[in-house]
Steps between C-alpha positions, in 0.01 A plus 500: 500500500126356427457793278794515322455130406116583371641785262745273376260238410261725369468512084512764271160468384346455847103569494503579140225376278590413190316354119715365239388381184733187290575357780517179438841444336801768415571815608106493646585248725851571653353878557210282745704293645755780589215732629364208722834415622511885627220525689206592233152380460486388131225444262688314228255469129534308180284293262763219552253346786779184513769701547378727747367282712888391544549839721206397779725344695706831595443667770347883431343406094153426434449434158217562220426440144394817342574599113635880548389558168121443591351817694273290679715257674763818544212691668358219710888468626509841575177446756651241638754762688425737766817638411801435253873680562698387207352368138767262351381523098701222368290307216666542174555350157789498240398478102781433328535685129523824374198714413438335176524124696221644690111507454260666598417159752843552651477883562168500646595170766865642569310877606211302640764302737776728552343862540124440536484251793782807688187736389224281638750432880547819517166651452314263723785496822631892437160608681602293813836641475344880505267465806748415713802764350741229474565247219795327276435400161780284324443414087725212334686721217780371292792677380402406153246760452606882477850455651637282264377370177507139465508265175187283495306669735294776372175490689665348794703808517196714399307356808802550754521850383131524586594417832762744577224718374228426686767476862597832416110670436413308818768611742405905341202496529451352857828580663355771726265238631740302628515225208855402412516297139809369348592186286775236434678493154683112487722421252532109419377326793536117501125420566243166359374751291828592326611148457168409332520792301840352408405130432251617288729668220588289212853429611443546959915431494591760274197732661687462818850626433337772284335596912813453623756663259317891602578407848784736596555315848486132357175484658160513548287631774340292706092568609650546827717751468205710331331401833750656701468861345107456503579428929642845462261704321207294709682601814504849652856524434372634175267714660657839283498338207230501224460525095817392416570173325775253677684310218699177607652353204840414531601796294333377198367881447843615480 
């Protein structure tokens, strides 16, 4: 009886070490708070110290300021941790424009932010990962990037498809080492970030139903949702699964 009641209680992420970057609001923070609530030891980042500091109080996150696009404050991380078994990349940004709305400013920030700082995680924690033949990497994709073209969102979309990329190159090339490497493609997701992004068009009420009106269900996705599949593919549920890109949009691809 005393052991059946201990697996029941047990989490899905039991033991499991995990570093997250954007964690302090979004999709970022559901996915800690939903690892923490099954069982994990999380390292939650961001540059948003105020924010953060918002998740100390829960039980299984410790959090840290670091700037993933800076390889010294990635690297001094990454010595912080005997070992890591899943990398959460989550820290993004969305330009909004086509190719001629953006310059050169835009391109370098949105590649610096959105494919770089994935570069810089991986590199310094994928070593970690190796020495011990067992690791789970997990990169923040979109499906606006080489699944679907999207109006307005050219080197977004560039960037995400950078992503699938690089998931796909890592999970080849270290498969038979026991790496597994897959990554999230969201569709809409209702998040501080996407509201602001909305408030800050020149009509935010109009900006809104345009978000709304390519939503097939009548809805958005919420962070936490996201954070359930990320449970999943942090889990060893998904222990067979690797280089493939899981898309949770509503539909909106179709």
């Amino acid at each position: 009886m005393s052991l059946c009641f201990e697996r029941c209680i047990m989490g899905r992420l039991d033991g499991k070490v995990i570093v997250l970057s954007a964690a302090a609001q979004g999709i970022g923070r559901a996915a800690a708070m939903a690892f923490a609530k099954e069982g994990a030891q999380v390292t939650a980042t961001d540059i948003n110290r105020e924010k953060l500091q918002e998740l100390d109080s829960i039980q299984g996150i410790r959090t840290k300021v670091v700037d993933v696009t800076k390889r010294d404050q990635v690297e001094a991380l990454a010595m912080e941790h005997d070992h890591v078994d899943v990398l959460f990349n989550v820290a993004g940004f969305v330009h909004h424009g086509t190719i001629l709305d953006c310059k050169e400013d835009d391109w370098d920030f949105t590649m610096n932010t959105n494919v770089r700082s994935m570069y810089l995680m991986c590199k310094a924690f994928l070593p970690k990962m190796l020495a011990k033949k067992s690791g789970n990497i997990i990169n923040m994709a979109s499906v606006a990037s080489s699944i679907k073209g999207v109006v307005n969102r050219c080197v977004y979309s560039t960037s995400k498809a950078a992503v699938i990329g690089l998931t796909k190159s890592i999970a080849a090339d270290f498969i038979e080492q026991g790496i597994r490497c897959n990554c999230v493609c969201p569709g809409t997701v209702d998040t501080p970030s996407l509201r602001g992004r909305i408030q800050a068009q020149a009509d935010p009420e109009q900006a809104f139903k345009d978000f709304m009106a390519r939503q097939k269900t009548g809805r958005m996705c919420t962070a936490e949702e996201v954070a359930h599949l990320c449970v999943y593919l942090a889990s060893d549920e998904s222990a067979y699964v690797t280089g493939t890109e899981h898309i949770i949009d509503g539909g909106w691809r179709l």
